[in-house]
C-alpha positions in Angstrom: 84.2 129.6 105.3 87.7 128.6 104.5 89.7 126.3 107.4 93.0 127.4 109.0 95.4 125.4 107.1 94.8 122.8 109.9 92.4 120.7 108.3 89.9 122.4 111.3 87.6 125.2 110.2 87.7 128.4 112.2 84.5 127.2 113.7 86.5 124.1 115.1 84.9 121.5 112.7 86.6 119.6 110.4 85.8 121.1 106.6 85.8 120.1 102.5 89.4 121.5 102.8 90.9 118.8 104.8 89.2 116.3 103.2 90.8 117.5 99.7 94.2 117.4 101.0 93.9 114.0 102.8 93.1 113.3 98.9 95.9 114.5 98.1 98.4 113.7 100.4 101.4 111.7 99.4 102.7 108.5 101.2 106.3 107.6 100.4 106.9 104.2 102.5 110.6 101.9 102.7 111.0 99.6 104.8 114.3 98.0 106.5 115.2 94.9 107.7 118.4 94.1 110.0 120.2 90.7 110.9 122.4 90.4 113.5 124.4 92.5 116.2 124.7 96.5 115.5 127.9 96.2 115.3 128.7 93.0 113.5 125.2 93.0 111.5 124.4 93.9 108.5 120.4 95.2 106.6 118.6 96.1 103.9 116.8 99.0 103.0 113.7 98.4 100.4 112.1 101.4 98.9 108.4 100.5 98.7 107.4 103.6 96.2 110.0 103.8 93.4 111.6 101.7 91.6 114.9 102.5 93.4 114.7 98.6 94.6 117.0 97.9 98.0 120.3 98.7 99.5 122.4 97.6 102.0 123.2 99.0 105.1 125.6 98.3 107.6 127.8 99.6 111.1 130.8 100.0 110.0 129.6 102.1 106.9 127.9 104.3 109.2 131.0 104.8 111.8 133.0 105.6 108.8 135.2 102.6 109.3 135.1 101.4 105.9 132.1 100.2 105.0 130.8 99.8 101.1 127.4 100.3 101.8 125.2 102.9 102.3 123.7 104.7 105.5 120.6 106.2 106.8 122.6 109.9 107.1 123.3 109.9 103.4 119.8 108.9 102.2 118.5 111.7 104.6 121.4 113.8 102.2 119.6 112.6 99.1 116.2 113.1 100.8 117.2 117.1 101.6 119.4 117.7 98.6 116.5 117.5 96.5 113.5 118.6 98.3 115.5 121.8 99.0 116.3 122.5 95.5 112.7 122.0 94.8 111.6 124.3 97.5 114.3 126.8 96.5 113.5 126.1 92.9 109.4 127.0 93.4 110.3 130.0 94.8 112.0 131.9 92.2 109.9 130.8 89.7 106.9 131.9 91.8 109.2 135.4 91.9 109.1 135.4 88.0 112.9 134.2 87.6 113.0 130.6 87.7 116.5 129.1 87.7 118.3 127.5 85.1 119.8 125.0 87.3 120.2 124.0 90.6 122.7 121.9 92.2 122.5 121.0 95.9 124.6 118.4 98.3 123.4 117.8 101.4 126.4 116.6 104.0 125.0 114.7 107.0 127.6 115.1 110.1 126.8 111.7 112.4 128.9 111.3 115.2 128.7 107.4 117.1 127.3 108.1 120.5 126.0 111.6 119.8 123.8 110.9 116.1 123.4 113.3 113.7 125.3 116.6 114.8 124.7 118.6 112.0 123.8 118.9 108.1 125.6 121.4 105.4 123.3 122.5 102.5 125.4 123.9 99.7 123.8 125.1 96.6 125.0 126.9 93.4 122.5 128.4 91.2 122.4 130.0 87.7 119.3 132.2 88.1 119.1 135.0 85.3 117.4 138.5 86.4 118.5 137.7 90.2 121.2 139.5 92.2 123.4 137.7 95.2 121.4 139.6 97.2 118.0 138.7 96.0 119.5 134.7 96.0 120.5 134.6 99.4 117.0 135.9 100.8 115.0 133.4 98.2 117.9 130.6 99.5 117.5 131.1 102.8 113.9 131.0 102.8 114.0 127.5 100.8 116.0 126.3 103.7 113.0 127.0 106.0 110.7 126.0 103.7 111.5 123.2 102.3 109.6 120.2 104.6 112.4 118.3 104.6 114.1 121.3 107.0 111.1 121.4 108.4 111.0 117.3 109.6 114.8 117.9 110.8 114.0 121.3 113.0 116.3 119.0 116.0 119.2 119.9 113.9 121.3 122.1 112.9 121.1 122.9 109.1 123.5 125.3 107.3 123.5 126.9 104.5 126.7 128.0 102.0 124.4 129.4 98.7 125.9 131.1 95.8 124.9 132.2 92.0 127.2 130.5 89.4 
């Protein structure tokens, strides 16, 4: 008998299917390391699974005060840009018309004091054999579905889609 999708079978013990998917399951690891004050300090952020190697991190680039480096909102941008155009991506090809190309920015609002206040997905699409109509249901879906969305359900994630 076939689980729930929980790795628990309907009979409330664990089953083959959970076992396959903890086999394969992903693990994507960084790791950071910080010196110093918040606001004076300065870190390093080491991707553990690529071959993206480090990047630095820092206060004042975060604050938008002039920083050079980079931040933990915009690699949360690079983390959704990409898993959403993936998501959105599967979706019409699993609806026969898979898209040409998909281009996606991810803007991460953070706000000292308050955190991360919002994000802005925008997407433009060349998808042959689909109407605006049919793109903004498959698009909006994709923002739901994509797991990314799914770790940030705390905030607020908009969507501006459009065919090009």
């Amino acid at each position: 008998m076939r689980g729930c999708g929980l790795g628990v079978g309907v009979d409330g013990l664990n089953n083959d299917m959970a076992n396959e998917r903890q086999a394969d399951m992903t693990v994507s690891s960084a790791q950071a390391h910080w010196e110093g004050s918040l606001m004076e300090g300065k870190g390093e952020i080491e991707f553990l699974s690529s071959a993206l190697g480090s990047v630095e991190v820092d206060w004042k680039s975060r604050a938008g005060e002039g920083g050079h480096t980079t931040t933990p909102e915009e690699l949360i941008a690079g983390a959704h840009s990409a898993c959403y155009s993936m998501a959105l991506s599967h979706a019409l090809a699993g609806n026969g018309t898979p898209p040409t190309a998909v281009d996606t920015k991810a803007e991460v609002t953070f706000v000292p004091g308050q955190g991360i206040t919002g994000i802005l997905l925008t997407v433009r699409a060349s998808v042959p054999g689909v109407s605006a109509e049919e793109f903004a249901t498959f698009a909006d879906a994709a923002k739901t579905g994509c797991p990314v969305s799914a770790a940030l359900t705390g905030t607020t994630v908009s969507l501006d889609a459009a065919l090009v």
